[in-house]
N, C-alpha and C positions, 0 to 999 in steps of 0.2 A: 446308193439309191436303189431301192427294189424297184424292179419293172414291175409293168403292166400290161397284160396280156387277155381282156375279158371275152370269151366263147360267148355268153347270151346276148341277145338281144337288151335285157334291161340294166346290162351293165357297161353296154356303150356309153360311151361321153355323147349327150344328147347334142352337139354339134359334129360328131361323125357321125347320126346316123343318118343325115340326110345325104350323106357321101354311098353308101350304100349301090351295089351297082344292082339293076333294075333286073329281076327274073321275067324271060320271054314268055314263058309256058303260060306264066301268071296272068300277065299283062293279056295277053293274048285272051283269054278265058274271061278278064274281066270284062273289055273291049267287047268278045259277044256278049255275054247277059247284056251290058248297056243297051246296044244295038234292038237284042231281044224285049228289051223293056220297053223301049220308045215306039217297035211295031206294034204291039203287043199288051203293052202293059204290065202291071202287076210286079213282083218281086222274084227273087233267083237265089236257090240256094246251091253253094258248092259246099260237099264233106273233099276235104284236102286233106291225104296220104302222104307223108314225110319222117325218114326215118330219123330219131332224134340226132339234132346237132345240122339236118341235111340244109338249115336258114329258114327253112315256111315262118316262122313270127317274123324274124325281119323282112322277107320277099312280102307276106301280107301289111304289116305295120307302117311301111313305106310307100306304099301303094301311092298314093296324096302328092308324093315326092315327084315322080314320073309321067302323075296322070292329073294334074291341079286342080284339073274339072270334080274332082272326088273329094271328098272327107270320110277319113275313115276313124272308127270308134271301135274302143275293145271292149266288151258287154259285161257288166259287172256279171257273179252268180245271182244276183237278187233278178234281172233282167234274163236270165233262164229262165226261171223260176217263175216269174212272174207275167204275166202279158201287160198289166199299167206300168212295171216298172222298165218294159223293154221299150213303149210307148215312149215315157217321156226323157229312155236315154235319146231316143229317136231324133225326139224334139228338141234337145237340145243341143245336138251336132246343128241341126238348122238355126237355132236362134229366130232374130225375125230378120234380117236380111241378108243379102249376101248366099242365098241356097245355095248348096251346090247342085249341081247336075245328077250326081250318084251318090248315098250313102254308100257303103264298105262297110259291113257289124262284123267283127271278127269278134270269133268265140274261140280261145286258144287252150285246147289240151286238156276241155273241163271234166273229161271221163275221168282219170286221175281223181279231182275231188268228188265229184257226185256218183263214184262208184257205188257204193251205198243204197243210192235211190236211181234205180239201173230204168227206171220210168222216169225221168226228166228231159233226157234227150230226149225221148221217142216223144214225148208232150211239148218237147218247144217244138218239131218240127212240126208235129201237126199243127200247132198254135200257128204256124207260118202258114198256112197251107189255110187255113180262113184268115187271117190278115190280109194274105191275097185277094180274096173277095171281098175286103173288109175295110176297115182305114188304111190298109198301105197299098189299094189298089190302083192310086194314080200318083204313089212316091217312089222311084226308081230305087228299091233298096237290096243291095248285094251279101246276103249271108255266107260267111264262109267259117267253116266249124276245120278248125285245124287238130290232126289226129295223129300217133305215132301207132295205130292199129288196124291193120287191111279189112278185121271182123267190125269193128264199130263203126270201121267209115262206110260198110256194108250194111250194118244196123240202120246207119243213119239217112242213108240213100233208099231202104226200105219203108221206111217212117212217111215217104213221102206219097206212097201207094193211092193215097186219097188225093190227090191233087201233084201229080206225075210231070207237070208242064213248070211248075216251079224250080224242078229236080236240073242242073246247068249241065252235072256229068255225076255218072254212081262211081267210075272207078280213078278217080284223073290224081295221079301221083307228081308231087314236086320233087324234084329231083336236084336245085340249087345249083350253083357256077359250075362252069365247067371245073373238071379236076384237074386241069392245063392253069388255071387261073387263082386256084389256092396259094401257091406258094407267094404270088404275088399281094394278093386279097390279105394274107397274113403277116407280110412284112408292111402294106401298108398301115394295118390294124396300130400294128404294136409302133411303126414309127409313129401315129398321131396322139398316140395315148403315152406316149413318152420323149414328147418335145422333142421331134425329127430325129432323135437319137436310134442309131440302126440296130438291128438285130446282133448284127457281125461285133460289135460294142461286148457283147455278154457271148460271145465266141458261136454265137448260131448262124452259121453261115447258109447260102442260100440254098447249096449243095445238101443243108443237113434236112431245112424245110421243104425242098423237093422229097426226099426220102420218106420225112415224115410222112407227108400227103398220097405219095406212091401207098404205103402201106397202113394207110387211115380208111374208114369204111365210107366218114362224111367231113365235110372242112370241121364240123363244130370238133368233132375227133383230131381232126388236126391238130388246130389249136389248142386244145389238150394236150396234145405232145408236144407241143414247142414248148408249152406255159410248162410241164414238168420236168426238160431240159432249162426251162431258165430258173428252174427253183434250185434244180442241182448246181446250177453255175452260183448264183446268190448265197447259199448255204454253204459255197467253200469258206476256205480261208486265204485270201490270194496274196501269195508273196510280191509286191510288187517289187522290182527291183530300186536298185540304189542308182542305176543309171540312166537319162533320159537321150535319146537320141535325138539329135537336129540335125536335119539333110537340108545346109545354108544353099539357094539354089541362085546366082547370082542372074540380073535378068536388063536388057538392057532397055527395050520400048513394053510400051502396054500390052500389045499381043500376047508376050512371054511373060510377063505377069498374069495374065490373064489365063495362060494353061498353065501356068505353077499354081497357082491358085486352085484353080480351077479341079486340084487333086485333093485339095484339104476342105477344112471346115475352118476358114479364113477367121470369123468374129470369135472362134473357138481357140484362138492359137494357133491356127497352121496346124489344127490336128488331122493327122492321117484318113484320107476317106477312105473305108474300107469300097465302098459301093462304087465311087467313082474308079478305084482302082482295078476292080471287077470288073467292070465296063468293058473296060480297055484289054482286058484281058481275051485271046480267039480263044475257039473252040478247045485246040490241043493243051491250051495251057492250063482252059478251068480243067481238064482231066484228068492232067500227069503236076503237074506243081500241088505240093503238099500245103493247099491252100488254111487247112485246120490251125498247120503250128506256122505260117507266118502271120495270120492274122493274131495267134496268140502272140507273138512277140512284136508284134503293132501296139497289143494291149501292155503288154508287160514293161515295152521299154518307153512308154508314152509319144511312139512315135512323132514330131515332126517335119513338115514339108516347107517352109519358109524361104518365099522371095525375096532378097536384097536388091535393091538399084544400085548395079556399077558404077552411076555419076556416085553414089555415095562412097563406094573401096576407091575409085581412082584417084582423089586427092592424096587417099591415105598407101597406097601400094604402088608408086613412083617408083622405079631405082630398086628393083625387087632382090638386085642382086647383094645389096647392101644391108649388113646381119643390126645395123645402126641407125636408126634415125629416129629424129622428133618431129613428130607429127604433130602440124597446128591444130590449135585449142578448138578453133572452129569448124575443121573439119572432123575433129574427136566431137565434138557435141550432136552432128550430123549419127553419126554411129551412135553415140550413146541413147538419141531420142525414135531410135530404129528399129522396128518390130523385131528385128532377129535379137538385140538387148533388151528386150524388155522379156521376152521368151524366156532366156535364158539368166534371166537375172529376178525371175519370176516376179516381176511386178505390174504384167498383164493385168489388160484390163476391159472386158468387150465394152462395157459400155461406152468405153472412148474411144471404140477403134475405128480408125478412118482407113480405106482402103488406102495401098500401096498405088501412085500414080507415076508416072513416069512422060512428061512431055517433050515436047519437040523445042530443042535449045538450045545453043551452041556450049552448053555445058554436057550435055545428053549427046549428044553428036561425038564430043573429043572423046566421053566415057566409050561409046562404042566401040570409036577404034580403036582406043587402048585395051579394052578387053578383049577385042579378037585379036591380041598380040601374047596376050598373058595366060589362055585355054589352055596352053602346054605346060607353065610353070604352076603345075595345083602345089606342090611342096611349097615352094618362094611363098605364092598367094598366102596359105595357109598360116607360113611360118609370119609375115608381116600381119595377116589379122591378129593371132596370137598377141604378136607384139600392140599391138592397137587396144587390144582387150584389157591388158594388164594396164595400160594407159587410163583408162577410164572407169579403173578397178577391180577390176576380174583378175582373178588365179588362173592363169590360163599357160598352158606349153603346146607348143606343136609336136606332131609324129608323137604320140605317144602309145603305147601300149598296153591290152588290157586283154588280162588273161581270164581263163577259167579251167577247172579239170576239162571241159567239153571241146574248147578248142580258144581262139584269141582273134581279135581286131585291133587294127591299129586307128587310132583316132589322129585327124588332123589337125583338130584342137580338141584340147581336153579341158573343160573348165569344169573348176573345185569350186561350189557352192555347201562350205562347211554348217552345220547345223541343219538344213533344207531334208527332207524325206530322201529324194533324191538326188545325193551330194555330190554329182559327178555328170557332166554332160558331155558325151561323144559327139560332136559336131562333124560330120562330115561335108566337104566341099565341094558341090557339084558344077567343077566347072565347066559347062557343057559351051561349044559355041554358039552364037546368038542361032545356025541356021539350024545346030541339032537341037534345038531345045523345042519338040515338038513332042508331041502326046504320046505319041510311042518310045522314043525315048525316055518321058519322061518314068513312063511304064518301068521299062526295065534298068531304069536305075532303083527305084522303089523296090522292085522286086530283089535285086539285087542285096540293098540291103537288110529286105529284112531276113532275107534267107542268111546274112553273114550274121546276123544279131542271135535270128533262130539256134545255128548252130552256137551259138558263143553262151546262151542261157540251155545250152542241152536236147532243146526241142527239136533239134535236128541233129543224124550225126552226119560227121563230116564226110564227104567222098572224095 
């Protein structure tokens, strides 16, 4: 899937751009002319300075967003150019009912085209400058001429020489979000323009998007350098591997479901959240953990995080000492219709996924305490799921091993899905007790293993 990453303003998805966060400077500036029109009367012009990419079309274009009492209009060139045809753009933001309180004309960046005829600006401002006296001298109307040049926005604040009181400000520079607030601003961008899918997905971590922003002039520049880090990610060739990791997390009431969960992207498969796991992560660790190459082997090994309910293993893991037994049909069908089988036997399916529940039962009750008895036995656990697996048709062995030149893991089960892309699944067994299985925890089991995966695909060496 290629991303989506759009810098301007007209290539927003027209339902993000009323998400847009509101410019103070702006706001502010418009707030007085209003104020100044209704003492006062007549019309307001502002020439607005913005280096390109620095957001002035969006901060002006959204204006309506923040301020509803407004409508704002972007002025054709025909409506420079002309006074009847700026007239009846005028007229028709008003319609016949419904006024609003302030027009907003934005004229965006038109030096650019009307270079040429270097007398058009200086003619629409005057042309302003008797519409003030004129028909627009009792319609609150707010011009603001948007410029990426400190000399033309001087031209144009000159221009006003004949009628001085229309002029809002000659030198007033937008300057757009904090630079504390890009990095944010740009992972929201790209999650909503790519169906909540995170940045961290295409290996740009949030560490890479601070940097960016650090050494960007304006966010529009920003986003140009995330967009050409994700064009380099897109234009590889990515080997994905042959093995998929499953971290089985067994979980005994809703709570613990609820922060197992609560790491992945649950209607997704139990996929790895990179952002959640970020979260979770203090200070020292986003600094010193080589957060680059465990998120690439999140990606590589299609990490996931998957809850099981205990009332489900406990019928099937009685007698864990015992290398033999037959498991009833019934409680094998319980496993078999069990998200961590459907995972791993890739016949997932979000459209039909019901969340994992876990209630209060005296079936729920016995699994409890059978599982705070069996925390310590992860080999037994392991080696009877195995055997459960193969039961209901999986290639599956416990304790198994898997090498590479870079280094090796031993898998708890291993299941062989021959023909599938990736024909091998490392399931590890996370069996934590009902009272560790808390968010920090769960933390550094995740981390754990993707640092063991990391070294095992080479992205990391061993220590």
């Amino acid at each position: 899937m290629l991303a989506r990453l759009p810098s301007r303003y007209e290539d927003l998805d027209p339902a993000f751009r009323g998400r847009l966060r509101p410019n103070r400077q702006l706001l502010e500036q418009v707030q007085r002319a209003h104020a100044s029109m209704q003492i006062s009367g007549g019309i307001r012009f502002l020439p607005i300075f913005g280096r390109s990419g620095s957001g002035k079309s969006s901060a002006a274009r959204e204006l309506a967003t923040h301020l509803p009492e407004c409508k704002v209009v972007e002025l054709s060139r025909a409506a420079i150019a002309s006074e009847s045809a700026l007239l009846e753009e005028l007229r028709a933001v008003d319609g016949y009912r419904n006024k609003a309180q302030l027009i907003i004309a934005v004229v965006d960046q038109f030096e650019e085209r009307v270079a040429e005829k270097t007398a058009i600006p200086s003619q629409f401002v005057e042309r302003l400058s008797l519409l003030d006296r004129g028909d627009l001298r009792q319609r609150p109307v707010l011009f603001l001429w948007l410029t990426t040049s400190r000399e033309f926005q001087a031209d144009l604040a000159a221009a006003t020489s004949r009628n001085e009181r229309i002029l809002l400000s000659a030198d007033f520079e937008l300057s757009g979000p904090s630079r504390d607030e890009w990095p944010e601003i740009v992972e929201e961008t790209f999650a909503f323009h790519n169906k909540n899918q995170p940045l961290a997905d295409f290996e740009v971590l949030t560490s890479d998007v601070e940097g960016f922003s650090d050494k960007s002039p304006t966010i529009g520049a920003a986003i140009e350098r995330v967009a050409e880090e994700l064009a380099s990610y897109t234009t590889k060739l990515h080997d994905i591997s042959r093995y998929q990791v499953v971290m089985l997390w067994p979980v005994t009431d809703g709570l613990r479901i609820t922060r197992v969960a609560g790491f992945t992207n649950a209607r997704d498969g139990y996929k790895l959240d990179w952002n959640a796991f970020y979260r979770e992560l203090n200070e020292d660790d986003r600094q010193t953990l080589p957060l680059s190459e465990l998120n690439r082997a999140r990606l590589y090994f299609d990490v996931r995080l998957v809850p099981i309910a205990a009332a489900d293993l406990h019928p099937l893991c009685k007698d864990l000492d015992k290398d033999v037994v037959a498991p009833s049909r019934s409680y094998l069908d319980r496993l078999e219709n069990s998200h961590f089988s459907s995972i791993i036997g890739e016949t997932w399916d979000p459209s039909a996924f019901s969340p994992l529940r876990e209630r209060d039962s005296e079936r729920a009750r016995r699994a409890r305490e059978w599982y705070e008895g069996v925390t310590s036995q992860p080999t037994q656990l392991g080696r009877r799921i195995a055997l459960c697996l193969r039961a209901i048709g999986f290639e599956a062995e416990h304790e198994q091993d898997i090498k590479t030149p870079h280094s090796r893991v031993r898998a708890d089960v291993l299941v062989q899905r021959p023909g599938a892309q990736q024909d091998s699944v490392i399931v590890e067994l996370k069996a934590y007790s009902t009272e560790n299985t808390r968010p920090s925890s769960i933390k550094d089991a995740v981390r754990t293993t993707l640092k063991r995966h990391a070294q095992l695909a080479g992205f990391l060496a061993r220590q």
